[in-house]
C-alpha positions as CSV (number, residue, x, y, z in Angstrom):
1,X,16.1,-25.3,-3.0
2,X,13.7,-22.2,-2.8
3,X,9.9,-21.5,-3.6
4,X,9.1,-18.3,-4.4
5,X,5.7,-17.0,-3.3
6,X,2.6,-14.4,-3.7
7,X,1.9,-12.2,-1.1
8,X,-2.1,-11.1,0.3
9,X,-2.6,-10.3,3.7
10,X,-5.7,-11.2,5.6
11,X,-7.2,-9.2,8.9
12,X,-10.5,-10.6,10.7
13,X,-12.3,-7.7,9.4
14,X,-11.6,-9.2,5.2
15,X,-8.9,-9.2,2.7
16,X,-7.1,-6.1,3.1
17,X,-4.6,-6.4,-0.3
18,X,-4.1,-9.0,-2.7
19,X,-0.3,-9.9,-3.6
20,X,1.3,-9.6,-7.0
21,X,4.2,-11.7,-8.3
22,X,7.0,-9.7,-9.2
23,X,7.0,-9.4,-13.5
24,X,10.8,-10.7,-14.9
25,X,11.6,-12.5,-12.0
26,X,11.7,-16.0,-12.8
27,X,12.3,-18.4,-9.6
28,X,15.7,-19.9,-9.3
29,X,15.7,-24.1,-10.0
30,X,15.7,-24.4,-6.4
31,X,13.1,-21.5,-5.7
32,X,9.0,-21.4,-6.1
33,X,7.6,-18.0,-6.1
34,X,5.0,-17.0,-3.5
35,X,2.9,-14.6,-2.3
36,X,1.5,-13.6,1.6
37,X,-1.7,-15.5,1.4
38,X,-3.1,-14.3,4.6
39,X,-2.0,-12.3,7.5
40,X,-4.1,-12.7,10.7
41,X,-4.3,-11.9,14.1
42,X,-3.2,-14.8,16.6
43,X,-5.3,-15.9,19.5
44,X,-1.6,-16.6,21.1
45,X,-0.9,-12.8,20.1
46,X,1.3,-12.0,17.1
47,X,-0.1,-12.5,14.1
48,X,0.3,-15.9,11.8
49,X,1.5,-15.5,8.0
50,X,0.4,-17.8,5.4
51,X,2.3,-17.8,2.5
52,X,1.0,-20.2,-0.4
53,X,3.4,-21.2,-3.2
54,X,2.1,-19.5,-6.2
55,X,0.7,-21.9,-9.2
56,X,0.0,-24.8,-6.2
57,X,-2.3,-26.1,-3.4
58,X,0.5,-26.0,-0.6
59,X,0.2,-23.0,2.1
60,X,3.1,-22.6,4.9
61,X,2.2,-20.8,8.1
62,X,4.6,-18.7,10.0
63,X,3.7,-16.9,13.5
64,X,5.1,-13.6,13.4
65,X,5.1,-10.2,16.5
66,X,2.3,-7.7,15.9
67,X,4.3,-4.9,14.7
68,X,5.8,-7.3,12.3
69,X,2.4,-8.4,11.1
70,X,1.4,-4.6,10.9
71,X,4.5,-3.7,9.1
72,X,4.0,-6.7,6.5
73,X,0.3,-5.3,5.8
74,X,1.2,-1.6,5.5
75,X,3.9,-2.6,2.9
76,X,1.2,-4.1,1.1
77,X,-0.7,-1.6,1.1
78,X,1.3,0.6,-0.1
79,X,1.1,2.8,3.2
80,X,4.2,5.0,3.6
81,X,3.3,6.5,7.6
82,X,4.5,10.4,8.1
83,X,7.6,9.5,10.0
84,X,9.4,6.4,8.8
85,X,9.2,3.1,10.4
86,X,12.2,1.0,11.4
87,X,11.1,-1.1,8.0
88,X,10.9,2.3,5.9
89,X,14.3,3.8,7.7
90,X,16.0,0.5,6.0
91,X,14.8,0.3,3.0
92,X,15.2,4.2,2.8
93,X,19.3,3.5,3.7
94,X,19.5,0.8,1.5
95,X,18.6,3.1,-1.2
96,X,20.9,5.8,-0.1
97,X,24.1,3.6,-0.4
98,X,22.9,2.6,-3.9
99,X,21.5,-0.8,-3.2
100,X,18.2,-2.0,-3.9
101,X,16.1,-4.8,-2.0
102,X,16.0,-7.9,-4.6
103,X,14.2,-10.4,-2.4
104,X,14.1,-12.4,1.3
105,X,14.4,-16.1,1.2
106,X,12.7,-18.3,4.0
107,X,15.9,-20.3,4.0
108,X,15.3,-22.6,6.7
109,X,13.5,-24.4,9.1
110,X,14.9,-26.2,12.6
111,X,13.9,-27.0,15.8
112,X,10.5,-25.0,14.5
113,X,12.4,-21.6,14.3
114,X,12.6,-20.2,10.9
115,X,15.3,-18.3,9.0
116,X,15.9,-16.0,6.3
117,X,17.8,-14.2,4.1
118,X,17.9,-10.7,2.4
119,X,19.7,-10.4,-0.8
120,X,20.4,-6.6,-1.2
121,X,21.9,-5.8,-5.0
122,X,24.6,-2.8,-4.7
123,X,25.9,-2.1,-8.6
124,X,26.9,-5.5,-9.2
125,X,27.3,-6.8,-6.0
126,X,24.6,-9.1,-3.8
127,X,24.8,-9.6,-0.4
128,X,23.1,-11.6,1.8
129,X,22.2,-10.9,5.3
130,X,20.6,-13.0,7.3
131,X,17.1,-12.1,8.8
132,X,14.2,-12.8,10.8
133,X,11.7,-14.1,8.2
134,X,9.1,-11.8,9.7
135,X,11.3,-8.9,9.5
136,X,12.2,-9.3,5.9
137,X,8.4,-9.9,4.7
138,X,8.1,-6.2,6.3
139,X,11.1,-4.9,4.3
140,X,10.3,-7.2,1.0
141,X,6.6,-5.9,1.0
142,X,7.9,-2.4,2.0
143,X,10.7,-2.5,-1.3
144,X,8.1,-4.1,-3.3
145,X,10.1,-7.2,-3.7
146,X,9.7,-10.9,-4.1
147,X,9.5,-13.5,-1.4
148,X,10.7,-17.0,-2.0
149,X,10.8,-20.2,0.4
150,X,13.2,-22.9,0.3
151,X,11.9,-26.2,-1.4
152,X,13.7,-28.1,1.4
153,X,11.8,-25.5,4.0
154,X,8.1,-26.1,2.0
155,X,8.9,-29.4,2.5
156,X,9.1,-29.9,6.0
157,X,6.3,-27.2,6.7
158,X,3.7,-26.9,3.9
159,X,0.6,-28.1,3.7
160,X,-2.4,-28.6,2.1
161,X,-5.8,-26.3,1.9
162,X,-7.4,-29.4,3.4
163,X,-4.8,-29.6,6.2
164,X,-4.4,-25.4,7.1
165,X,-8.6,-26.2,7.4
166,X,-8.1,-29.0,9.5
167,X,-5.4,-27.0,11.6
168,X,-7.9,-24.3,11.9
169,X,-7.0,-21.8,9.7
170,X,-9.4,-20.1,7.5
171,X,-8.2,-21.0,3.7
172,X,-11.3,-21.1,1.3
173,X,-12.1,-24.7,-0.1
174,X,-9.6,-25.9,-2.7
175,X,-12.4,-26.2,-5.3
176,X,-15.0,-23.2,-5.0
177,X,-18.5,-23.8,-4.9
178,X,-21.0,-22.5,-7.7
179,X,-23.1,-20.5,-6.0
180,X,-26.8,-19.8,-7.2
């Protein structure tokens, strides 16, 4: 089973983009769409991911290398460097053998390690190649495609605003506040 998620990266210094669901792409029965919630820097080093299952109140947390958390925010931003990056050079090749990148898949979960999968469409064919999750965030984000998580994974790791809070993470209050 997959959930399919927004993506919005967050540095210390404020939201730096806000994620976008992909239009026509409906999640799979076993899929929830999702988007990158926030992208921080880790007191450990690295940075964490927070993906949040789109249309809910459950947030999964991922710990990711720096460059992969800097890779992940410059796809969302759109930012295409001078000279390719190892995420660019892919997605560039993938295009060059007539494939396109359709989505990654946080496919699962043990012993606390995740794992993913690329699906790359070529004419009619899909394949699927298995991936770092952190590494296919940087080319999904980079392609502009979706992210989705497996509803067996976002079981065993999601959580609530109220819990990410309680774990220390910075996720704004379930309910906002009015303010005056």
């Amino acid at each position: 089973m997959l959930v399919v998620f927004a993506l919005a990266l967050q540095h210390s210094s404020g939201v730096a983009g806000k994620g976008k669901q992909q239009k026509g792409k409906q999640a799979a029965p076993d899929e929830v769409t999702a988007v990158i919630f926030q992208n921080l820097p880790s007191f450990t080093g690295g940075f964490s991911v927070v993906l949040k299952a789109v249309g809910t109140d459950t947030y999964m947390p991922i710990y990711i290398g720096t460059a992969e958390g800097v890779a992940i925010q410059r796809g969302l931003d759109r930012e295409r460097p001078v000279r390719p990056m190892t995420h660019n050079l892919l997605v560039d090749v993938i295009a060059r053998m007539g494939g396109t990148v359709d989505h990654l898949t946080v496919s699962d979960l043990v012993d606390g390690t995740y794992y993913g999968t690329l699906y790359i469409k070529q004419g009619k064919k899909v394949h699927e190649i298995d991936c770092r999750p952190s590494d296919g965030m940087a080319i999904a984000t980079t392609a502009g495609a979706s992210i989705k998580i497996a509803k067996k994974v976002l079981a065993k790791a999601g959580m609530t605003a109220v819990q990410m809070q309680a774990e220390g993470f910075p996720i704004a209050s379930p309910t906002p506040q009015p303010t005056l």
